[in-house]
N, C-alpha and C positions, 0 to 999 in steps of 0.2 A: 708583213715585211720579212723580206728574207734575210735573215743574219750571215748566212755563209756557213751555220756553224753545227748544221744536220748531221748526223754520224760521229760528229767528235764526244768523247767523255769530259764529265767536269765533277766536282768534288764539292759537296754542298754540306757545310757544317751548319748545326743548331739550326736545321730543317724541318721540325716536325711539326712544328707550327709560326707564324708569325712571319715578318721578313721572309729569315731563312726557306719558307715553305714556299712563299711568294715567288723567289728567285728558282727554287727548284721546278717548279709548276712551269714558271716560264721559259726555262729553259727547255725542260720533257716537251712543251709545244713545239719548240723549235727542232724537234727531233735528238734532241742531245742525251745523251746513255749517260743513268745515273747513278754516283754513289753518293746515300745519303746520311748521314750521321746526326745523331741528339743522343744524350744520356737515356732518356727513356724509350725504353724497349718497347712496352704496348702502342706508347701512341705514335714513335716513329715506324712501327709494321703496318699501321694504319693508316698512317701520311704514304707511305711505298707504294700499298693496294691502291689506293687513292688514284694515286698519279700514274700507276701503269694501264692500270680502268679507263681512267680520262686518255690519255695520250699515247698508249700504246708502245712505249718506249721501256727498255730495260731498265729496272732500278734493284741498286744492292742498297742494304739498309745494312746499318755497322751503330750497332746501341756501343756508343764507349764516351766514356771522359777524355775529352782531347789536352788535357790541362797536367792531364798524368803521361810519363812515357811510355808506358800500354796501354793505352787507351790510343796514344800517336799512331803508334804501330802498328796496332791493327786497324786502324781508318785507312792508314797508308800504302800497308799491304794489299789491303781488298779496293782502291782506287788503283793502284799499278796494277793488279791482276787483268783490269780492263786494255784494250789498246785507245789508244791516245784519240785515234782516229782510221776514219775504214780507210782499207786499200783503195787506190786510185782508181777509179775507172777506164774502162781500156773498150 
């Protein structure tokens, strides 16, 4: 099924495993560029590899506590670094 939503970016908190990995997985299917975050560093570079293997799709990994205001801030930074969505086609 086609979502509409191939080339856009999306921001995938407490990803590295569970749920959260769940929706990131399915979204990297549907072609969506990812940024991924969890507190843990080993096993969220692991979930990254994982999913750019499988799917082929860009993913940032951003180990940070989102709970704290640097932890916000660089989740935040490094999902705006992406653009939103690709240029129109012409």
């Amino acid at each position: 099924m086609d979502l509409g939503i191939s080339g856009k970016s999306a921001l995938v908190c407490a990803a590295s495993k569970g749920l959260g990995r769940g929706v990131a997985e399915a979204l990297a299917a549907a072609g969506v560029r990812l940024t991924i975050n969890a507190r843990g560093e080993e096993t969220l570079a692991q979930t990254a590899a994982a999913i750019r293997a499988a799917h082929g799709t860009p993913v940032t990994a951003i180990a940070a506590d989102i709970t704290t205001e640097e932890g916000r801030a660089r989740v935040l930074a490094a999902a705006r670094s992406r653009p939103i969505c690709s240029p129109p086609s012409r």
